[in-house]
Each structure stands twice: as C-alpha cells, then as structure tokens.
Phi, psi and omega in degrees: 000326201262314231263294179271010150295315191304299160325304164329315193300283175338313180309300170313316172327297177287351184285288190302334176309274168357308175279295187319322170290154140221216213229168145280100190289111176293143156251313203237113174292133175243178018244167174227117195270130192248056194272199188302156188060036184025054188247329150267167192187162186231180177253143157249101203310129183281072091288006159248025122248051217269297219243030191242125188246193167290125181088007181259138200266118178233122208238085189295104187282127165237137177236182190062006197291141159289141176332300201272049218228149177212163184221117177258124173244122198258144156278088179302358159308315191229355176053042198220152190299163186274339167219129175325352173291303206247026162316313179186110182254134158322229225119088205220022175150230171301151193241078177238197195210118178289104178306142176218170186295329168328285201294334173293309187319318187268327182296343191271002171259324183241008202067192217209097207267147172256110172244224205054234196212160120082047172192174200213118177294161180227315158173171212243132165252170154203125188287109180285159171321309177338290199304334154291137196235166180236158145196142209288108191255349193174117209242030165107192027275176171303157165231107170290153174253151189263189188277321177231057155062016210255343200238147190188138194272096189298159197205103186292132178334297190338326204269354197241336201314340209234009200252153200209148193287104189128335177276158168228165179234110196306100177252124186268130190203146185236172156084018180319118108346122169303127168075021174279142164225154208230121141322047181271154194223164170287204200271346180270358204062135075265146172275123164002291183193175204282328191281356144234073170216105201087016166282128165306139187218177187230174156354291177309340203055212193237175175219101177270123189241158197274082159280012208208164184270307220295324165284330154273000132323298202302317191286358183264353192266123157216143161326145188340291169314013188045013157290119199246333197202172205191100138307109168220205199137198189180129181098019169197183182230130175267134187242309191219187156206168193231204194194109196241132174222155198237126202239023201275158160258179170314187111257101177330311182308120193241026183310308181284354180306129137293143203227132190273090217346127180328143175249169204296113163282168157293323169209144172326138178055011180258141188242003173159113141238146189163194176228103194266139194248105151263120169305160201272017172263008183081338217277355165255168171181164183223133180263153189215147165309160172313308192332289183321318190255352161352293204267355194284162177196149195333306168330331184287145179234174117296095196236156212238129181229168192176150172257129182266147177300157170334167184248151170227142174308135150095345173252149197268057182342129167199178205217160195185118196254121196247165171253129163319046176202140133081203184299034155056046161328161184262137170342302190292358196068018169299136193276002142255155186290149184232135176245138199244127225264147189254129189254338188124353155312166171294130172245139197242097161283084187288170195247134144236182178274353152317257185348287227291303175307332188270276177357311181289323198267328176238347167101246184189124174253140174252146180210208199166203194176110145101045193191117171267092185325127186256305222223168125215146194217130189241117201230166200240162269197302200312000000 
C-alpha cells in the first residue's frame, strides 16, 4: 500500500511538471517574401489565437530584411496597427509583439494581417507569459523625455552586466503620450541600431530585445564614466528598466501551424538558382524551409549543380546536407556529419522517410567549402 502511494506520488508530480511546462508554439510557416511597397502581407487566421492569453509573446523570426524594411501588425478590419507601437517596426531580426487585452480582443475575432515592406517571414511563434520572466535591472531615477528630443538618461554598462543574446530589456514608462518615441544611443548619442531610433511605444513601454553578439558589444563599450547608453526620446517618463528572459523551448510539433502560401518559382521543382558561393573558410550555407518539401515523397530526389572554386592547396571541395534545427545535425541522423567529396558532378540527395520527416518538418542546410551553389531542383526518381 505505502509502495503504491509513493508511485501515486511520483505520478502526480510528473502530471503536474507536464501541465505546467510549455512551449514556443509555431503558428506560422514560411516563407513569405514581404516585398517593397507595403504591398504584400499575409493574413494569420484568429483560431490561432483562440488560447493565446495576456502577456504572451508573439515572435515573427524574419531574413532577407532591407536596412529600411518595416514590419506592420494590422487589424484586418481597419487595416490600422492593432496599437499604435505596432503600426510600422523595424525590422533588424526577430519581430515581437506583446499581448494586451486591446490586441486579443481584435485578433481573436478578425487575426492578424503581417505587412510592410522589404523582408521575408521565415515563421511566427507564441510564447506564454509563464515562459517570460522580468527582473528589476534599474530603478531609476524617472526622467520626462521633453517635446524636443533634449533629454535623455545616462545608463552604466553595469547595469547590463547579467544581460545574454535572446533577452530583452524591457523600458518601463509612464504619463505615455500620442506620438511618444524612445531613442537609444550609445555613449556617443549615436543610435544603438536603427530600430530604435525614434520607436514608437505605448503604455506597455518598450522591449529592445538582443538578437545578436553584435549587440551585446555594444552595451558593453563605454565612456571614461562607465556610461554604455542614453535613453531619450520624447512624450513620455522614463521610470525603470527590467530584464526579460524566456525559458521556453520550441515545440515540435508543427500540426497546427498555418503554413504560408508556396512562393513563386522561376521553373517547376527549382528550390534556388543563382550563385551562392561557399568559400574554402567554411563559412557559407543556405537553409532552405519546410515549405517546399511538403508535398514530397520517397520517390523524390534532390539534385544539387555547382561550380567548384578555384583549386587551393590543402582544400578538399566538399558538401554536407544538415536538419534546419539546433546545432544542424546530418540529414541522416548520423551522430557525425557526413561529407561528401566534390568532383564537378551533380549531387543527388535521394528521400527516405527519415530524410523525408526531417525535411518536412525543420527543412534543410547545405552547407561546404570550395564551390559555388547554381541550381536545386527538386525532381521525382520514377
């Protein structure tokens, strides 16, 4: 009897652990080219925010963006930002958007149109609040930012020390304005990167979030004072900052994900012609989406053209096909990469259903040395 409470115990543990984690949910599948002249846009359907609560993180991962590239999340009703914040955001990597009772009300009635201009969704998550954490990184003092840009808040490297690539940091502010913008500049006034400079905020304040090493240099480089950054801006009071982290994991599972109409090819089965060059430092590769191989089936092959680069002493051409997830395991599920020696022939990735489920589900990288990538053509075997 004490043998099968304990085993009861246990049950319950792992139940409740079970209910309690969660995930980064994909909703949205790419890719989708967004191009100039805020003339494309995709719809994202409200049943995929039926269970989406308040304080939950909706995160557009994007590539291809132009310096000047913006991204609008719209209300297909009025087609008007669904919060004035989120009328038209830069676009300098991951995209996200904070829930609020405003913005659930209309997506979960009419969805959520993705515009703007001059960048390529690759696909969209959503984060519960649970998985987001705050913590108080700096508690002022308040500042008003004035009317004419004058005023702005020094902010010691110190203050950052504990901040890592994937956080974001969180500026809290109140006494908010129409047409309030927030400013950050480095120790020189120069702005941080383009997508705050001058970003629109709301109630909620604002969240600069850290995609990149190139950004966490930056707060660390400071003046003789250890001053790393300058908060200004205009139309609102700046009071604190926080420190936001997300501890969620992926979720594999993609059943429910909308997946974003196939985009236009140049010829039937071609998945890329151009000329991609990996250079003999290793250092290229190209990933290509789920999106393509959907419809594929063991019959199907992968065929790969190229040119090989000039010959250099001591390199070897050579080509190695990965799963599109984490540290870019090899398509076969070999636990080491397998490299495939290049002579100037065509290379032929035939499909099993190994292959084929990782291909369907995270897509796929080629990646190499000493060769320039032409053509893939996705062609059926029979």
């Amino acid at each position: 009897m004490i043998r099968n409470r304990f085993l009861l115990s246990i049950l319950l543990v792992v139940l409740s652990w079970g209910t309690l984690s969660a995930s980064e949910r994909t909703i949205l599948i790419g890719p989708k080219t967004i191009g100039p002249g805020w003339k494309d846009n995709i719809l994202i359907k409200a049943e995929q925010f039926q269970n989406t609560g308040v304080g939950d993180i909706m995160t557009v991962y994007t590539t291809e963006a132009k310096r000047t590239a913006q991204i609008a999340f719209q209300d297909p009703k009025t087609w008007q930002g669904v919060a004035p914040e989120y009328g038209a955001v830069s676009v300098q990597g991951p995209v996200r958007m904070k829930m609020t009772d405003d913005i659930l009300a209309k997506i979960k009635e009419n969805g959520l149109i993705l515009g703007g201009h001059d960048y390529k969704i690759v696909h969209v998550t959503l984060i519960p609040a649970a998985e987001m954490t705050e913590t108080l990184i700096y508690k002022g003092p308040s500042m008003q930012m004035k009317d004419d840009w004058s005023v702005s808040a020094p902010i010691s490297k110190k203050v950052f020390k504990d901040v890592k690539v994937g956080d974001g940091i969180k500026f809290i502010m109140s006494k908010v304005q129409p047409g309030a913008a927030l400013k950050l500049m480095d120790f020189r006034y120069n702005p941080m990167d383009p997508s705050v400079d001058g970003a629109a905020v709301g109630e909620n304040g604002f969240t600069y979030y850290i995609n990149e090493q190139s950004q966490l240099i930056k707060l660390q480089l400071a003046a003789s004072d250890g001053i790393c950054m300058r908060v200004g801006g205009k139309g609102y009071k700046f009071d604190k900052i926080a420190l936001v982290s997300c501890t969620a994991e992926p979720d594999e599972d993609l059943s429910t994900a909308q997946r974003a109409p196939k985009e236009y090819k140049l010829q039937p089965g071609e998945l890329y012609r151009g000329e991609k060059e990996f250079p003999n430092d290793w250092s290229g590769n190209l990933r290509l989406t789920p999106e393509p191989f959907q419809e594929c089936t063991e019959n199907d092959v992968l065929v790969i053209s190229y040119k090989l680069l000039p010959k250099q002493e001591g390199v070897w051409p050579k080509i190695s096909f990965r799963e599109n997830k984490g540290k870019w395991q090899d398509i076969s599920g070999a636990e080491e990469p397998v490299w495939m020696d290049l002579n100037g022939t065509d290379v032929v990735l035939p499909f099993d259903e190994n292959i084929l489920d990782k291909l369907m589900t995270n897509g796929l990288v080629i990646t190499g040395l000493g060769f320039v990538l032409t053509r893939i053509e996705l062609i059926s075997a029979q």
